[in-house]
C-alpha positions as CSV (number, residue, x, y, z in Angstrom):
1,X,0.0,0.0,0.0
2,X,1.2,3.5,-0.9
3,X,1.7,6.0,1.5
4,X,-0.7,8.8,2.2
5,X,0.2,11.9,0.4
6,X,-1.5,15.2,0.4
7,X,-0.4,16.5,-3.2
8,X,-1.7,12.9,-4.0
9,X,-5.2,14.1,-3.0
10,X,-4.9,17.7,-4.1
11,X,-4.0,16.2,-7.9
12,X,-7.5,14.0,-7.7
13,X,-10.1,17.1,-6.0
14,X,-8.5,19.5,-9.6
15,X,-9.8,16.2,-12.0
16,X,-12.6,15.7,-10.8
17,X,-13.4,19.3,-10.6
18,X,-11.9,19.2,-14.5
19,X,-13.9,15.9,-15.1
20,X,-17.3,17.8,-14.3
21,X,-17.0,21.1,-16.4
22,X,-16.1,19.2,-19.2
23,X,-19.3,17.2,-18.8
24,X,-21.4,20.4,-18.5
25,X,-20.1,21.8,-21.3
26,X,-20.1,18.7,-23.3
27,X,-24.0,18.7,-22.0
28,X,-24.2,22.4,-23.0
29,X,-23.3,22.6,-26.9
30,X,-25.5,20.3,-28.0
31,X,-28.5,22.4,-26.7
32,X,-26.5,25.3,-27.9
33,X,-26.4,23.9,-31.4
34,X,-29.8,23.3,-30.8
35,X,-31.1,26.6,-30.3
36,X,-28.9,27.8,-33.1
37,X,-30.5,25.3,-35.9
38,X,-33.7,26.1,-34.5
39,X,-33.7,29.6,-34.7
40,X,-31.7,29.9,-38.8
41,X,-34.6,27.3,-39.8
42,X,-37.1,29.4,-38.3
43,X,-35.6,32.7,-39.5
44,X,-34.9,31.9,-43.1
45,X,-38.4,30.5,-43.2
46,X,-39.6,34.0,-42.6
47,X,-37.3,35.6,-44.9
48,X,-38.5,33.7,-47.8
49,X,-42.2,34.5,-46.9
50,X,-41.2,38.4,-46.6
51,X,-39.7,37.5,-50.4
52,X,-36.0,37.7,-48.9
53,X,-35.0,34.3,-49.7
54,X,-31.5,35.5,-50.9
55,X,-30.8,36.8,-47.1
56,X,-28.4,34.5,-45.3
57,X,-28.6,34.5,-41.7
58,X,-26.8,32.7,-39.0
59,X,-27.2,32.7,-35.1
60,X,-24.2,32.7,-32.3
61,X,-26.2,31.5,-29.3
62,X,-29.7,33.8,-29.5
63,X,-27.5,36.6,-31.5
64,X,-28.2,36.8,-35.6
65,X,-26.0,37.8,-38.3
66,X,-27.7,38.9,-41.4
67,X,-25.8,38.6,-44.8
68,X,-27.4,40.9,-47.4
69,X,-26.9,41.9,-50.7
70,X,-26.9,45.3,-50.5
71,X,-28.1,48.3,-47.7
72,X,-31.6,48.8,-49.4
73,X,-32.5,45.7,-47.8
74,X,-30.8,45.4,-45.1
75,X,-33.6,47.1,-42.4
76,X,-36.6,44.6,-44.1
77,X,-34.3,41.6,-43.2
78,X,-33.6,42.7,-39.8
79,X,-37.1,43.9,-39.1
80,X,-38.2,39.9,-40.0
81,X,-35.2,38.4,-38.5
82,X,-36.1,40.6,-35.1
83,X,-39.7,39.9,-35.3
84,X,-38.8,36.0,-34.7
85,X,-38.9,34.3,-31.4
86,X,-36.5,33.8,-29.6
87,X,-34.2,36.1,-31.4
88,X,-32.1,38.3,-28.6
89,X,-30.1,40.8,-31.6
90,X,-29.9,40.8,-34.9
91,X,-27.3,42.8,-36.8
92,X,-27.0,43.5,-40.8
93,X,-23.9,43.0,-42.8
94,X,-23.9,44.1,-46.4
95,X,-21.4,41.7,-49.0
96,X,-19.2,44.4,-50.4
97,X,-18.9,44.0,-54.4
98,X,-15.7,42.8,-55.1
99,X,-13.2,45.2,-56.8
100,X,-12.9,45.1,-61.1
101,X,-9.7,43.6,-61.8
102,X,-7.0,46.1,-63.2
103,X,-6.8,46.2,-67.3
104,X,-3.2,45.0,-68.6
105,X,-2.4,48.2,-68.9
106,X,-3.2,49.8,-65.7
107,X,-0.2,50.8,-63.8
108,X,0.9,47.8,-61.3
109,X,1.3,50.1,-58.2
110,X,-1.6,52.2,-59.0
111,X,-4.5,51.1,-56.4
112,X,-7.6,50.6,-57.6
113,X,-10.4,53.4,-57.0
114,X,-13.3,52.3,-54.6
115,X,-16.3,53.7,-55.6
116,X,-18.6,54.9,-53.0
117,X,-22.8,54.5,-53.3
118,X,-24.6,57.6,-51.9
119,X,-26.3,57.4,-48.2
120,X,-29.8,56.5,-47.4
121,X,-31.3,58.3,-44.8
122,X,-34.6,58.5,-42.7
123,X,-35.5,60.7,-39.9
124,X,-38.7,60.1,-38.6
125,X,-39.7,62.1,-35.8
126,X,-42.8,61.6,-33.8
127,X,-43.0,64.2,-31.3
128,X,-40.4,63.7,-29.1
129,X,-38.9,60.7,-30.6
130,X,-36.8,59.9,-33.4
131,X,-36.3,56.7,-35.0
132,X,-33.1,56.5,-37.5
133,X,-33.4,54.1,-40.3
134,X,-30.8,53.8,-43.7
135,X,-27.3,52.7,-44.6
136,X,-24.4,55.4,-43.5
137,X,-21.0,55.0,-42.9
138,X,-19.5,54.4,-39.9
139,X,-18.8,58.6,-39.5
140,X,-22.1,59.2,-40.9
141,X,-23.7,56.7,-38.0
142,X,-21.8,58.5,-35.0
143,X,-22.8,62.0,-36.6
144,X,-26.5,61.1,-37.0
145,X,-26.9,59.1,-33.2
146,X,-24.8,62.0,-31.9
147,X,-27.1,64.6,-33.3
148,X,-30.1,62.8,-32.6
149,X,-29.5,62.2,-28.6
150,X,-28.4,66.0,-28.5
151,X,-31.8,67.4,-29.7
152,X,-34.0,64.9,-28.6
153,X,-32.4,63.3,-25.1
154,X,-30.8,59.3,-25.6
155,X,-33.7,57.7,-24.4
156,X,-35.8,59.0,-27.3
157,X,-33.6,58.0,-30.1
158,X,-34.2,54.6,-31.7
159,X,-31.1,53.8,-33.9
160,X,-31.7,51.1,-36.7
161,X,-29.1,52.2,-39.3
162,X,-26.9,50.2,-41.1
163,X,-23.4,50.7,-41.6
164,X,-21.6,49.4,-44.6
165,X,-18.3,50.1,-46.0
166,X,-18.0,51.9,-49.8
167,X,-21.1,54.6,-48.7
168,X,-20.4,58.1,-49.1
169,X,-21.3,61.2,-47.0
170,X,-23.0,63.4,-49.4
171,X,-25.7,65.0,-47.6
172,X,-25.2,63.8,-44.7
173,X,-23.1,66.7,-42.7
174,X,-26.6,68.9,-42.9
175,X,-28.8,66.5,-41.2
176,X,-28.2,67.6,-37.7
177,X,-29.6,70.8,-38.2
178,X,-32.6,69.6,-39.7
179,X,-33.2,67.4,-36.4
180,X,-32.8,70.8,-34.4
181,X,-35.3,72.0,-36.6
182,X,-37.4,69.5,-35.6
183,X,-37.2,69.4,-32.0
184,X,-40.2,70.3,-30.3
185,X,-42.3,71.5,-33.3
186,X,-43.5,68.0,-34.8
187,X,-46.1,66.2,-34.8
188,X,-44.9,63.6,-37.3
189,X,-42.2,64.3,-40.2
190,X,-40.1,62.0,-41.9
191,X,-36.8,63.2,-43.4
192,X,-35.5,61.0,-46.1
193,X,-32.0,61.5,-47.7
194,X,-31.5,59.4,-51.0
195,X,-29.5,59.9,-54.2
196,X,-28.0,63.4,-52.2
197,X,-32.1,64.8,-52.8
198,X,-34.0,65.2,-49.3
199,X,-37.9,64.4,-49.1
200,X,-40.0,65.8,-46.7
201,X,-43.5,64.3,-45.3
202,X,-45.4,64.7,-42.3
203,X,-46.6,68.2,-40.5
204,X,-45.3,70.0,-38.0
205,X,-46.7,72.6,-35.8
206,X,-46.1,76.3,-36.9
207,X,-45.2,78.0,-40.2
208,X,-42.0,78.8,-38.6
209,X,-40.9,75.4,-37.9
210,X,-41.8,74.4,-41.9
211,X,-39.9,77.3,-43.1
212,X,-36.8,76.3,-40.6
213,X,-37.0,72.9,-41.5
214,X,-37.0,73.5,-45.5
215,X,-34.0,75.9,-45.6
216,X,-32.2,73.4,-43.0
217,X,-32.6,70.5,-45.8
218,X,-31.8,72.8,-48.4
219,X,-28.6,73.3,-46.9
220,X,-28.0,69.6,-46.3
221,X,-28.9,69.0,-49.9
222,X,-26.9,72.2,-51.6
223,X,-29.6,73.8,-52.9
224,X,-33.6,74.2,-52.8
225,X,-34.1,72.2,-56.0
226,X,-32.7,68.9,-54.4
227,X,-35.5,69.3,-51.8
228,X,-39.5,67.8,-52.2
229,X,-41.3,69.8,-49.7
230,X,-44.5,67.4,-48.7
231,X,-44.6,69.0,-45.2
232,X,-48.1,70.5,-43.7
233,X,-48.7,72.7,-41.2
234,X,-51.5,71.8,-38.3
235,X,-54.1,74.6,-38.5
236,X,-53.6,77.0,-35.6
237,X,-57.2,76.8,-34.8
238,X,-56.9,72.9,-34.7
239,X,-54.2,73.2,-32.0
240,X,-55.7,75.2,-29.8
241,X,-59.1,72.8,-29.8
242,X,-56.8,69.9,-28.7
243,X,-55.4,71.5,-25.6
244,X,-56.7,70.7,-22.5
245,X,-59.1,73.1,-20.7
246,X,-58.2,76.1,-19.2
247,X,-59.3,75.4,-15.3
248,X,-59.9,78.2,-12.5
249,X,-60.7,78.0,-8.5
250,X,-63.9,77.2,-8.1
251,X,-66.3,80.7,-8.5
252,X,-63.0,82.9,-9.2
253,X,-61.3,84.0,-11.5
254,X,-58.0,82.6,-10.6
255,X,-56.1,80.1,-12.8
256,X,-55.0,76.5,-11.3
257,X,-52.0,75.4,-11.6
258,X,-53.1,73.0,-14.7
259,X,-55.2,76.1,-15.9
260,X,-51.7,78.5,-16.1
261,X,-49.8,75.5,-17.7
262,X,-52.4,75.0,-20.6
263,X,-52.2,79.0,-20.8
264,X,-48.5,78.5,-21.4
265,X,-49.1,75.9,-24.0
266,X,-51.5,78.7,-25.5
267,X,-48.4,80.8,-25.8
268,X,-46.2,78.8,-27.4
269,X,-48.1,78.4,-30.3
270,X,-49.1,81.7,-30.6
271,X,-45.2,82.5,-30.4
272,X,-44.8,80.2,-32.8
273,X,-47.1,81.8,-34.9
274,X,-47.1,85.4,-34.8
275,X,-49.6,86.8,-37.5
276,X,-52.4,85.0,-35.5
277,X,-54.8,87.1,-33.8
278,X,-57.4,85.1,-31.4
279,X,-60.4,85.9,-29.3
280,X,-60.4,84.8,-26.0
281,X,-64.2,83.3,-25.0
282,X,-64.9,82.9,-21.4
283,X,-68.2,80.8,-20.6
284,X,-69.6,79.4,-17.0
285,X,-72.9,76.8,-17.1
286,X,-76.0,77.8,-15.0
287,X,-75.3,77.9,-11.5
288,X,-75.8,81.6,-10.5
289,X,-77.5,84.1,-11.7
290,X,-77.0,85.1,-15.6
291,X,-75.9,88.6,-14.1
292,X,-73.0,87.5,-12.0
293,X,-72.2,84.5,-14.7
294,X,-71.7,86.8,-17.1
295,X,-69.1,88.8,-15.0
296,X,-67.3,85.6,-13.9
297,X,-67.4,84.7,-17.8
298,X,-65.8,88.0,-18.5
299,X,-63.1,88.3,-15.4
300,X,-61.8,84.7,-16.3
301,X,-61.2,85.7,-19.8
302,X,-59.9,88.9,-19.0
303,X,-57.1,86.8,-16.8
304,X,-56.3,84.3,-19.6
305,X,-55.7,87.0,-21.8
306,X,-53.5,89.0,-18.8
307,X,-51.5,85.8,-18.6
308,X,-50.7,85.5,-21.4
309,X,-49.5,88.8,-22.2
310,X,-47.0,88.1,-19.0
311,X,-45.6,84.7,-21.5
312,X,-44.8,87.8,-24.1
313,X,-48.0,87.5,-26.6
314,X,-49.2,91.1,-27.4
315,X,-51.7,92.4,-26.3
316,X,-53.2,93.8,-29.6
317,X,-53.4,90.4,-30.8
318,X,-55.5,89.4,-28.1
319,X,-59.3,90.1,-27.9
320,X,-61.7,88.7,-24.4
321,X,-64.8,88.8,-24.6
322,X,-67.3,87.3,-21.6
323,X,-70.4,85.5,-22.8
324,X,-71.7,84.1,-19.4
325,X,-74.2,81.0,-19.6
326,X,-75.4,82.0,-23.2
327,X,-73.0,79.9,-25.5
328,X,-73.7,76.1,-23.5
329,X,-71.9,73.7,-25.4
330,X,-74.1,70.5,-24.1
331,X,-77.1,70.6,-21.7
332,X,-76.4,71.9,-18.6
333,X,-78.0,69.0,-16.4
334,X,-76.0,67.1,-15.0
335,X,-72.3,67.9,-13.2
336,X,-70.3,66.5,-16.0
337,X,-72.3,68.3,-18.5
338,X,-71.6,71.6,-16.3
339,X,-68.0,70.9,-16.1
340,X,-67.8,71.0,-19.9
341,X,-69.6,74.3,-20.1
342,X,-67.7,75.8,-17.8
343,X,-64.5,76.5,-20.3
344,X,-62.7,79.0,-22.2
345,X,-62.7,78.5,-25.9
346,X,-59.5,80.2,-28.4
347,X,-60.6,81.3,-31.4
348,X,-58.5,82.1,-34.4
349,X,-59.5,85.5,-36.1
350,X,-59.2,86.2,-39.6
């Protein structure tokens, strides 16, 4: 019998130890493989149904790798590819074309000139977000998400661009100033840069944010000719019907604090729009005597028109007028129906 030993034991504790993670990870890559066959079979299944059946894709673990042919289709096949379960990423890479060879009599150190494809851009904004779709290059892609977190805040940028090598910058150095442009005056727009022209769709909220928005793509574009203006505005009047109502203390005159910030709202357009004139309508339900409604009517108005002279609005382009219990909007019958007709209404003068 051998003698007892401790580096004898020590040796047999570090192979078994050995012994057992090579048995989980033997365990392991099968189900890995798995997962992995499971999720290409199911993905290029999709891809042919979406007509992308010349899309390769391949999975690392939960993570795809789409192969495509070229950047215009390089967000469909990662929109399908995304939209499968199971996926965790997916990320587009786009074959590069390989390089003509060099005629006989082509110089043997000259290097062969890469030609570059133009950038394909969209900026859609949704009021404060902005989703970034296209193939850029690499500086391209920083400069966009750089310029998009600055005016609209990281958490509100959705980056889905593709970068590929062999795509110019044309057009692109402009772009940030047409997303500060945007900021804060959009409903929905949609900036797209292709073949160095800019397109623009969508509306935004003032004259002054169209007009700021076109000569910003004109700019990025090198002229006003390279730029399809499809913007609209929203109607003033159509703004100011989809604000919230203007609240007071009960029986006063005296804004709340949610009546003073829907006054401020009231300014900003109006700022925003400065050859609008509107009258100011103030307007109480039944309660009270038609007399003293009629002065409330009048005082409230007076006060929405006071405030918002103190946000900078002129006051020639402001006109309040009182009209008491006279102008119910619904019957006046019920609580809720006297909430309602107690309001202030904006309306836009000719």
């Amino acid at each position: 019998m051998r003698p007892y030993t401790p580096g004898r034991r020590v040796f047999a504790i570090v192979a078994a130890v050995v012994g057992l993670l090579a048995l989980g990870a033997g365990q392991d890559l099968p189900f890995r493989h798995s997962v992995e066959r499971d999720l290409t079979d199911r993905s290029a299944a999709a891809l042919r149904t979406a007509g992308l059946s010349n899309v390769d894709v391949s999975f690392t673990g939960r993570d795809a790798t789409v192969r495509v042919g070229s950047g215009a289709e390089a967000d469909a096949a990662l929109a399908v590819v995304r939209g499968v379960d199971g996926v965790r990423v997916a990320r587009a890479v786009v074959a590069t074309q390989p390089s003509a060879t060099p005629s006989p009599s082509a110089s043997p150190s000259a290097s062969p000139s890469v030609a570059t494809v133009p950038p394909t851009v969209a900026l859609t904004v949704t009021g404060a977000r902005v989703l970034l779709t296209g193939t850029v290059p690499a500086a391209g892609h920083n400069l966009l998400v750089d310029a998009a977190t600055a005016a609209f805040g990281a958490a509100s940028v959705t980056d889905s661009l593709t970068v590929q090598s062999g795509v110019g910058d044309a057009g692109l150095a402009g772009l940030p100033d047409v997303l500060t442009a945007l900021r804060g005056g959009t409903t929905s727009a949609t900036v797209q840069l292709r073949d160095g022209a800019i397109i623009l769709t969508g509306t935004v909220s003032s004259a002054q944010v169209h007009d700021a928005v076109v000569t910003a793509s004109a700019r990025a574009a090198g002229g006003a000719s390279a730029v399809t203006d499809h913007l609209d505005v929203v109607p003033v009047q159509q703004q100011l019907v989809d604000l919230p109502p203007v609240t007071f203390l009960l029986g006063s005159a005296t804004l709340t604090a949610d009546g003073q910030a829907v006054v401020a709202h009231v300014a900003d357009v109006l700022a925003a729009n400065p050859a609008i004139r509107v009258r100011i309508e103030g307007h109480t339900d039944t309660n009270g005597t038609p007399e003293t409604n009629l002065v409330l009517s009048q005082a409230r108005a007076n006060a929405v028109a006071d405030a918002l002279v103190a946000h900078g609005i002129a006051a020639d382009r402001l006109t309040a007028v009182g009209l008491g219990q006279t102008g119910l909007k619904v019957p006046d019958d019920s609580p809720a129906n006297q909430a309602v007709n107690r309001r202030v209404k904006f309306i836009v003068l000719p």
